[in-house]
C-alpha positions in Angstrom: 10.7 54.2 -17.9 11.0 50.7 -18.7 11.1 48.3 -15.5 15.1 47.3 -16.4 15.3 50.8 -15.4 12.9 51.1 -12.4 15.0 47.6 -11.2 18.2 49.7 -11.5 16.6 52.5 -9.2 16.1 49.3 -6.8 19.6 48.3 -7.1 20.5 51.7 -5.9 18.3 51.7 -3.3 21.3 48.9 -1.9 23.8 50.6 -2.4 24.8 51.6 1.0 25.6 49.6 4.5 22.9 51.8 6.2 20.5 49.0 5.5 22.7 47.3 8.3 21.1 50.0 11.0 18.0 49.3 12.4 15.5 53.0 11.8 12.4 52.3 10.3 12.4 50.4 7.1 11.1 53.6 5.2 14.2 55.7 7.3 16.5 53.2 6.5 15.7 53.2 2.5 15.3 57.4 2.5 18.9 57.7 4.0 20.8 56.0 1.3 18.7 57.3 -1.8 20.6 60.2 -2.2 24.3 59.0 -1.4 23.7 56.2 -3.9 22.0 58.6 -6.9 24.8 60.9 -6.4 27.6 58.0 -6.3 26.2 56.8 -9.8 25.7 60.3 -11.4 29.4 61.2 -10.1 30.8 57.8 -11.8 28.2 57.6 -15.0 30.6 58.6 -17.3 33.2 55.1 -16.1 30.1 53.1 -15.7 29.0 53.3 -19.1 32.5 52.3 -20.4 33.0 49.9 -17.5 31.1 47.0 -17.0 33.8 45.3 -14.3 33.1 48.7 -12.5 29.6 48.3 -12.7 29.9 44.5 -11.3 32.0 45.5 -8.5 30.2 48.0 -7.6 27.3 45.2 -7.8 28.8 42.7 -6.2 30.7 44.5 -3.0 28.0 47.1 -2.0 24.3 45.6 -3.4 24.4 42.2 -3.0 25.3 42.0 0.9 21.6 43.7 1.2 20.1 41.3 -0.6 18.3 38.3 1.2 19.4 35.7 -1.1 18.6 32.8 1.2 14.5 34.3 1.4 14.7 34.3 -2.5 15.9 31.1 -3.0 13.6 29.3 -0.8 11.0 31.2 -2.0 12.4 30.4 -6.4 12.7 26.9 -5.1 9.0 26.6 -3.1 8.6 23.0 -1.6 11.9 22.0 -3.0 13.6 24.0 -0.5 13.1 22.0 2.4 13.9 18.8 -0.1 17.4 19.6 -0.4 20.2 19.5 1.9 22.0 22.6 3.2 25.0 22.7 1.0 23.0 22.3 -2.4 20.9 25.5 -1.0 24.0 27.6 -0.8 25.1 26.4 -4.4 22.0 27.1 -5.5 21.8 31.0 -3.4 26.1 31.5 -4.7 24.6 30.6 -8.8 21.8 32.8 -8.1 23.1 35.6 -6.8 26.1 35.3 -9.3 23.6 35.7 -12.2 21.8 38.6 -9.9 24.9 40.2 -10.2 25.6 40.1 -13.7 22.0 41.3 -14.8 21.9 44.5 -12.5 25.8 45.0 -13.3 24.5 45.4 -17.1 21.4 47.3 -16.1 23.5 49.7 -14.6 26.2 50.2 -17.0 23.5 50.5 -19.7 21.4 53.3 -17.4 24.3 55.0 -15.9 23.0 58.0 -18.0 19.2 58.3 -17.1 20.3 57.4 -13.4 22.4 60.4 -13.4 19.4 62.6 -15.0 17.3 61.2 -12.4 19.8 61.6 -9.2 19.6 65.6 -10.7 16.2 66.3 -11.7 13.9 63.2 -10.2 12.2 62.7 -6.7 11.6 59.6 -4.5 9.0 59.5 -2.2 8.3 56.9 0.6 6.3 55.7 2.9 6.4 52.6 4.9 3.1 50.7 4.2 3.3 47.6 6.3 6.7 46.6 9.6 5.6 43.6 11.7 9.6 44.1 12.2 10.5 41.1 10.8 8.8 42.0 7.0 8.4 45.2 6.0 6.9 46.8 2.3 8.3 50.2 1.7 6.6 52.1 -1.5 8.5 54.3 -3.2 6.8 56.8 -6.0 9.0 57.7 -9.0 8.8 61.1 -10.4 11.2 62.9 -12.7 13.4 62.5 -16.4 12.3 59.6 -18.5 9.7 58.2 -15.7 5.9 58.6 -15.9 4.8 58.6 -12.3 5.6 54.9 -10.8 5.5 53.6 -7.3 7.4 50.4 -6.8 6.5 48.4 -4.1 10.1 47.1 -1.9 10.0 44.1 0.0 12.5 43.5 3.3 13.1 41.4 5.8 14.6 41.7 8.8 17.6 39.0 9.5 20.5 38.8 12.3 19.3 43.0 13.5 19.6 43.9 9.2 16.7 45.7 6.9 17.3 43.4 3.2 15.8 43.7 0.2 14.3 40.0 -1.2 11.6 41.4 -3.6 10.5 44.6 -5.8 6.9 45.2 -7.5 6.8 47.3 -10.4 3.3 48.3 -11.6 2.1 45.1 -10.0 4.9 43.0 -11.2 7.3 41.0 -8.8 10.7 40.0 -9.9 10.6 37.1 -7.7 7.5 35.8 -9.4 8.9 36.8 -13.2 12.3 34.5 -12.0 10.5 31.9 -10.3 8.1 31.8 -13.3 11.3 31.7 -15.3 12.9 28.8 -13.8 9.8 26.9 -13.0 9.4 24.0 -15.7 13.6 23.5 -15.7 13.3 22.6 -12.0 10.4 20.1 -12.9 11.6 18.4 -15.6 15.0 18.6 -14.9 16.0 19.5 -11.1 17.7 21.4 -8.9 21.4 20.5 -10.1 20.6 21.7 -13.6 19.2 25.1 -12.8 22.6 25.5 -10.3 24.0 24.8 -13.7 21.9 27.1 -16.0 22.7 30.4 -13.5 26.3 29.2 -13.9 25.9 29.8 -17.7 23.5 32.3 -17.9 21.2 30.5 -19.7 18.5 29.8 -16.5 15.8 32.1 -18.5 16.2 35.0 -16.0 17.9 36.8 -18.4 14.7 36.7 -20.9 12.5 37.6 -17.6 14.3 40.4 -16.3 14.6 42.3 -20.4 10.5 42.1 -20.1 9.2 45.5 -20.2 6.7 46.5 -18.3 
């Protein structure tokens, strides 16, 4: 399975508020794996044919997990501290905005193989390091369309909340791929016109997130 697909798996792996209760980060990630497979497989047929489905969906039930403020310190490295408070959240809303639209289309465009999976694929976990403030949860991949995979899900623990800021696929983080991505616009350019770039879609991440791996 190509990693646009393994990424959708992690999407899914959001799509619940029990990452707002406070089990172990490997409990907390096993209780919403099958409500969310199931939710897609029960709505593949609309998501396919929907992509404003597939966005809301996105946007009112993934996104809250995500720790958009650790990835965008982390995208932005030393620049972080650099800027002031309000240009951080511009640059977290632009980010998280183009987050959005990319695992919107990934899940429209594998509302199918999710559904095989939810009925014929297994997840196994195991929490592999919980300081309880960071936590990596590895999650093997077996079923339809996969050859064996563990992905390696990174969270961290803000205001009593498990969030997901980072995912490894066969060694691979997306935070690295994005920051990677948008590395030589912040450099030669600044802050201001990467805001700009996720406004537009054209920041690169597009180009790093179609990769295959």
């Amino acid at each position: 399975m190509r990693a646009r697909l393994l990424l959708g798996l992690w999407l899914l792996l959001a799509l619940s508020p029990a990452l707002a209760e406070d089990p172990a980060p490997d409990a907390v990630v096993r209780s919403v794996v099958n409500e969310a497979l199931a939710r897609v497989a029960a709505e593949a047929g609309a998501l396919g044919q929907d992509g404003e489905l597939a966005r809301r969906i996105v946007a009112t039930e993934a996104m809250p997990h995500v720790d958009l403020e650790l990835m965008s310190r982390f995208l932005l490295g030393p620049r972080a501290r650099q800027v002031d408070a309000a240009t951080l959240d511009r640059f977290s809303e632009a980010l998280g905005e183009r987050l959005t639209r990319l695992y919107a289309a990934a899940l429209q465009r594998y509302a199918e193989e999710i559904a095989d999976f939810a009925s014929e694929g297994q997840i196994d976990l195991r929490t592999v390091s919980d300081d309880g403030q960071r936590a990596t949860v590895a999650a093997r991949l077996r079923g339809p369309q996969i050859r064996e995979t563990t992905l390696r899900l990174q969270l961290y623990r803000r205001d009593g909340r498990w969030r997901v800021f980072d995912i490894e696929v066969a060694g691979i983080s997306a935070l690295l791929l994005f920051r990677d991505a948008l590395g030589k616009r912040l450099r030669e350019e600044g802050i201001e016109a990467v805001i700009a770039d996720l406004a537009d879609g054209e920041a690169g991440l597009d180009d790093a997130w179609k990769q295959d791996r």
